[in-house]
C-alpha positions as CSV (number, residue, x, y, z in Angstrom):
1,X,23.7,48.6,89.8
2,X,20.0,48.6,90.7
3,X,20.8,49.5,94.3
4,X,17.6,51.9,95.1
5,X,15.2,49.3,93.3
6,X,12.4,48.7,95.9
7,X,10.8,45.7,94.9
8,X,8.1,43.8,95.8
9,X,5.6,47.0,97.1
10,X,4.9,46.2,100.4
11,X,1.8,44.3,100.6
12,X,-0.2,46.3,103.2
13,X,0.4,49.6,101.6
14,X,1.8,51.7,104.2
15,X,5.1,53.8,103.2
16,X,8.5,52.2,103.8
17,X,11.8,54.0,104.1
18,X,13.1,54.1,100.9
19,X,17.2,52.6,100.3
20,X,18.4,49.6,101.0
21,X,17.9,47.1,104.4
22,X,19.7,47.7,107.2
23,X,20.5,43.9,107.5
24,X,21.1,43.1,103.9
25,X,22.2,39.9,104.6
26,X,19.3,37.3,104.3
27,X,18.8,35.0,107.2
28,X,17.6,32.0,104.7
29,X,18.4,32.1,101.2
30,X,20.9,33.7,101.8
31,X,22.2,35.7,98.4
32,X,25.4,33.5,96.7
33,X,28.7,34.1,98.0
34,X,30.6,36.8,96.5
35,X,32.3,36.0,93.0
36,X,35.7,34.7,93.0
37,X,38.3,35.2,90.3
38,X,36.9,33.3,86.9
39,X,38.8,32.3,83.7
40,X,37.6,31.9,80.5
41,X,38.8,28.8,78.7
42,X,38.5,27.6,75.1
43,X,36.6,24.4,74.0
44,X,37.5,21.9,71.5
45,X,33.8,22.8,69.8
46,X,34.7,26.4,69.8
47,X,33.2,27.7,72.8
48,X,34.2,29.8,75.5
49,X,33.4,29.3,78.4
50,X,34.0,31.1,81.8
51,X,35.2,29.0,84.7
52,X,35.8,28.9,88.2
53,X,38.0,26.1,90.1
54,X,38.1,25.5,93.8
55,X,39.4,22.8,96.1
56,X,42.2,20.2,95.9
57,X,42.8,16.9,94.8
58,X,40.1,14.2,93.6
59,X,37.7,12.8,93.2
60,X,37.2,16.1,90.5
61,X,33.3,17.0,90.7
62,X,31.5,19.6,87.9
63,X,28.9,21.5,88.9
64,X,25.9,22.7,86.3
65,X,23.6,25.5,86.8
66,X,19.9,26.4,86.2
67,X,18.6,28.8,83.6
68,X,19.3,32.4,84.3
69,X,21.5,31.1,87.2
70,X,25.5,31.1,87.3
71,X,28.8,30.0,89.2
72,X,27.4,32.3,91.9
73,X,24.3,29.8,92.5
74,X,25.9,26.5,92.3
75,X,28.8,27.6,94.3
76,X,26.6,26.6,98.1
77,X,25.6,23.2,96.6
78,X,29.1,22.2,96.3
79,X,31.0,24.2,99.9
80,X,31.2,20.8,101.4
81,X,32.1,18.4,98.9
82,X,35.5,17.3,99.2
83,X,38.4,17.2,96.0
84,X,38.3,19.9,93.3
85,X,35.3,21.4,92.4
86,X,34.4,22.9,89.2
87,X,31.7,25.4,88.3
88,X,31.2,27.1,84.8
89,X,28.8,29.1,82.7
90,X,26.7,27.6,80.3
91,X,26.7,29.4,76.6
92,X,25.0,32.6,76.7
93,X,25.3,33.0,80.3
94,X,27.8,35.8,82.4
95,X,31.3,35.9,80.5
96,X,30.7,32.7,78.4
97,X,30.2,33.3,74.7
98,X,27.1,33.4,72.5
99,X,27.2,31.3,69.1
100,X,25.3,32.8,66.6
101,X,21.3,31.0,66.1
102,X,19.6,29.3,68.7
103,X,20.3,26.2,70.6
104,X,19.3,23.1,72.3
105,X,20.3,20.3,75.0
106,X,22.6,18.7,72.5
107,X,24.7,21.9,72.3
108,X,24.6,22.7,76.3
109,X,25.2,18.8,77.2
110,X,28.7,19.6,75.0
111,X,29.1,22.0,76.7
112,X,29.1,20.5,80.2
113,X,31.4,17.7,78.4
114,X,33.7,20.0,77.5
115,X,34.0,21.2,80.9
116,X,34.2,17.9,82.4
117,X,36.8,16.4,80.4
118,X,39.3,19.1,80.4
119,X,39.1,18.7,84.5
120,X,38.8,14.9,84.4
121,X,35.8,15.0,85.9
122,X,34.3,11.9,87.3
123,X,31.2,13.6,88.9
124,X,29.0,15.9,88.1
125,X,26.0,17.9,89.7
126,X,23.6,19.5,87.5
127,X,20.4,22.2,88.5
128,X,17.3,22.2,86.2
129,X,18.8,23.2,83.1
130,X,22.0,21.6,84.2
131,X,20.5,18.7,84.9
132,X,18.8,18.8,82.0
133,X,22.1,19.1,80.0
134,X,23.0,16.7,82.5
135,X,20.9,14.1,81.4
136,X,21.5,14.7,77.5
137,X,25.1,13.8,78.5
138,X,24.1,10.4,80.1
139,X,21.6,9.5,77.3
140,X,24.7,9.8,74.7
141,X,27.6,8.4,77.0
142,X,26.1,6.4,80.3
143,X,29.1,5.3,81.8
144,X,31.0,9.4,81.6
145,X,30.3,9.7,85.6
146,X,31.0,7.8,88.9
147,X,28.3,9.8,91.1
148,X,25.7,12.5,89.8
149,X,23.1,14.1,91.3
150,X,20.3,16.2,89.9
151,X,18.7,18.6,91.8
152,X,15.1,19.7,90.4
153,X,14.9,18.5,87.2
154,X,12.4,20.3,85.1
155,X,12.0,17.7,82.2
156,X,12.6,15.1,80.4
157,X,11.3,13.6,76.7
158,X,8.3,15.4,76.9
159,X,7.4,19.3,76.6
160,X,6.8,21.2,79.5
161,X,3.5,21.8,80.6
162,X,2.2,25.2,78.8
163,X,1.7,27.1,81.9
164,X,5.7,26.6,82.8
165,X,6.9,26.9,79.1
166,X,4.6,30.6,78.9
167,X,6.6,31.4,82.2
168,X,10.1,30.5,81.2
169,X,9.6,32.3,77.7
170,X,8.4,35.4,79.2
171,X,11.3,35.7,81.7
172,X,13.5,35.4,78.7
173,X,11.7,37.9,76.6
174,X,12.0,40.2,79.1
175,X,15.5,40.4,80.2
176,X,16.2,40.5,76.5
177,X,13.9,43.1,76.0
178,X,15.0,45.7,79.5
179,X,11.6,44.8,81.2
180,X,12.5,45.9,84.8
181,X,9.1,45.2,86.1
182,X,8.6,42.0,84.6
183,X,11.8,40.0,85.1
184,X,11.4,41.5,89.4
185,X,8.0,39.6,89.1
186,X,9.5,36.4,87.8
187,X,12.5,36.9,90.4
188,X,9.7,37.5,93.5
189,X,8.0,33.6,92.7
190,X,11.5,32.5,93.6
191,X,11.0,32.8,97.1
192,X,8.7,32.0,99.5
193,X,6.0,34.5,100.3
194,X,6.5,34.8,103.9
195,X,10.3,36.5,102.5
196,X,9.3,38.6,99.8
197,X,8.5,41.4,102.1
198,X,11.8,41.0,104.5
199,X,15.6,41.7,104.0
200,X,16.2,38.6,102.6
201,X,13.7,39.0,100.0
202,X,15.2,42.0,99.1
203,X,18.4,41.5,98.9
204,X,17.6,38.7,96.9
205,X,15.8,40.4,94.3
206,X,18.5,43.2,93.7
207,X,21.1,40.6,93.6
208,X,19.3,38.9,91.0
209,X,18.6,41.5,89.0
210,X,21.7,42.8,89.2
211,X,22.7,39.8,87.6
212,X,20.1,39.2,85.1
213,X,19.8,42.8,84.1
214,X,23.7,43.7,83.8
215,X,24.6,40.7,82.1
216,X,21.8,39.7,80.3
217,X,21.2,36.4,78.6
218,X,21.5,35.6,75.1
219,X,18.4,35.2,72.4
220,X,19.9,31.4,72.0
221,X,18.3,30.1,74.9
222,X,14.8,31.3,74.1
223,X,13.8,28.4,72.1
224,X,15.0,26.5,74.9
225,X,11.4,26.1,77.1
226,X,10.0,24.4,74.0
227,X,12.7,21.7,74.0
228,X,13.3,18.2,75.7
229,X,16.8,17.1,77.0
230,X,16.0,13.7,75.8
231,X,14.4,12.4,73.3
232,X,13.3,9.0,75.3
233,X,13.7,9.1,78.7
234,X,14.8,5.0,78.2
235,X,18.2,6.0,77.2
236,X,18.9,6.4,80.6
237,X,18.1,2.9,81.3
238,X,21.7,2.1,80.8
239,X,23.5,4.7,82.9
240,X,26.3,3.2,85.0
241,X,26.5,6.1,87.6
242,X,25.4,5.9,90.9
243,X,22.9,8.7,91.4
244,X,20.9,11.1,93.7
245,X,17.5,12.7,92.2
246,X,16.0,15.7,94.0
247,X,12.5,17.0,93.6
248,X,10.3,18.9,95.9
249,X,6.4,19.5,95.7
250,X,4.4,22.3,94.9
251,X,7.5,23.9,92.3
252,X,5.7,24.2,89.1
253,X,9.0,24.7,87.0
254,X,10.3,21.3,88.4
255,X,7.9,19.0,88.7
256,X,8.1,15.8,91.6
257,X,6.8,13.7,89.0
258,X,10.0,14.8,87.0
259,X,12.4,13.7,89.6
260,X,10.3,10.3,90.5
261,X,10.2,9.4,87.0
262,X,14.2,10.2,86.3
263,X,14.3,8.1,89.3
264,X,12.3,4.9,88.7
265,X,14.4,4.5,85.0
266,X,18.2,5.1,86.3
267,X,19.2,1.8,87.5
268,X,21.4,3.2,90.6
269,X,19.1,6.0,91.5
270,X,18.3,7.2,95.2
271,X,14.9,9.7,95.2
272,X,14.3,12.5,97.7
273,X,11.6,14.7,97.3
274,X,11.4,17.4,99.8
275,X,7.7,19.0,100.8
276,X,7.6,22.0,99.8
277,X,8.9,24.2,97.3
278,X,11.7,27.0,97.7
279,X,14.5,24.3,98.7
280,X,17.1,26.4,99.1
281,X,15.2,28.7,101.3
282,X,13.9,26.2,103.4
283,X,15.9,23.2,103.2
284,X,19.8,24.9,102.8
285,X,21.5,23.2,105.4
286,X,19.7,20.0,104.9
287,X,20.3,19.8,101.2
288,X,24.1,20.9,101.2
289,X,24.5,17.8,103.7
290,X,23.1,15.5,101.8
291,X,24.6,16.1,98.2
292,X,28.3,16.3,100.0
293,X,27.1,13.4,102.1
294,X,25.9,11.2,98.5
295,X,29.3,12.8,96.9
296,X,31.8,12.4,99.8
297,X,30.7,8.4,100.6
């Protein structure tokens, strides 16, 4: 546990009392919920996958997380959508296993399938690399979902710009490498600057890295930022599903032209771009309302 880890400096200089925060518990962005039991669960491709399950009853959502992200992090998008919800961990991430050689969108969109279809599914939520996967799943099969919404997609069938690409592959590098430093740098752009010197920022980072650095992530994903999920964006002309696209401005890893071109080619597709970046730090309340509100109608 990196428990002692104070990290970013303080900006003006001046000594701090080493330890953690008194009030460890962020007043935005607030640090996921504390883990819950999960299960690990066999796939007909030959996958394990760790699982969690919560709720009751239909409709049956799954919910698809970011890169370098979990259960823990998807958990808040889904606290007030109604029925059984269903989170997992992609290949290569927490308890999940690791096939041998490297993988791409094809092999994580199975992944989410897998998932889906053992929990009759009909909905599905999926977070930059999840909705990524997300997508990849739609191209190959566009009438598998009722209601989807993607949340910050990062890209679609064309390569990432090299700026985001050089920032996703040295995140990866790092955490397989042990580069303390490095991966608490990439962890601080994650939240908004006017946090990275409070509590919240704080407790955020050492949960993170706690996370990241205890855990890890497998080599397979690190050909990953150099990949599309789809190889024409058109194949999504002919998705059946009703869906919500969310994008916010100034995010560099997820793009609003992403999310407003996902958008103008899914034929039931409502857009909401929010104004700034950080969504979850800013916008929490406001996005969990309207993803239960799109799910729950």
């Amino acid at each position: 546990m990196i428990n002692d880890l104070r990290w970013p400096p303080p900006p003006d200089g001046f000594p701090r009392r080493l330890g953690k925060p008194r009030n460890s518990a962020p007043n935005t962005g607030r640090p996921a919920p504390p883990a819950l039991p999960t299960e690990i669960v066999d796939t007909p491709h030959g996958v394990q996958l760790e699982r969690l399950s919560t709720g009751v009853g239909e409709p049956v959502t799954v919910f698809a997380h970011g890169l370098g992200h979990g259960i823990a992090e998807t958990r808040p998008l889904g606290s007030a959508v109604a029925g059984k919800r269903v989170f997992f961990q992609f290949r290569g991430h927490g308890e999940s296993s690791s096939p041998r050689g490297s993988w791409d969108y094809g092999d994580l969109a199975r992944d989410l399938r897998a998932i889906a279809d053992m929990t009759a599914a009909t909905r599905a939520l999926g977070v930059s690399l999840g909705a990524g996967a997300l997508c990849r799943l739609l191209a190959e099969t566009p009438d598998r979902f009722e209601k989807v919404v993607l949340f910050l997609p990062a890209v679609l069938d064309r390569p990432r710009p090299e700026a985001a690409r050089r920032r996703l592959v040295n995140l990866l590098e790092a955490i397989n490498s042990g580069d303390l430093p490095t991966v608490a740098n990439a962890v601080v752009e994650e939240i908004p600057p006017s946090a990275r010197n409070g509590a919240s920022g704080w407790a955020y980072v050492r949960q993170r890295l706690n996370t990241l650095m205890n855990t890890g992530l497998s080599s397979g994903l690190l050909t990953l930022p150099d990949q599309v999920p789809v190889p024409d964006v058109n194949l999504l002309r002919d998705v059946s599903a009703q869906v919500l696209v969310i994008g916010c401005i100034g995010d560099d890893l997820h793009p609003a032209s992403v999310a407003e071109e996902l958008a103008s080619v899914l034929p039931e597709a409502t857009l909401h771009i929010y104004n700034r970046p950080s969504v979850l730090w800013h916008e929490r309340a406001d996005l969990r309302e309207r993803i239960s509100g799109f799910l729950n109608g």
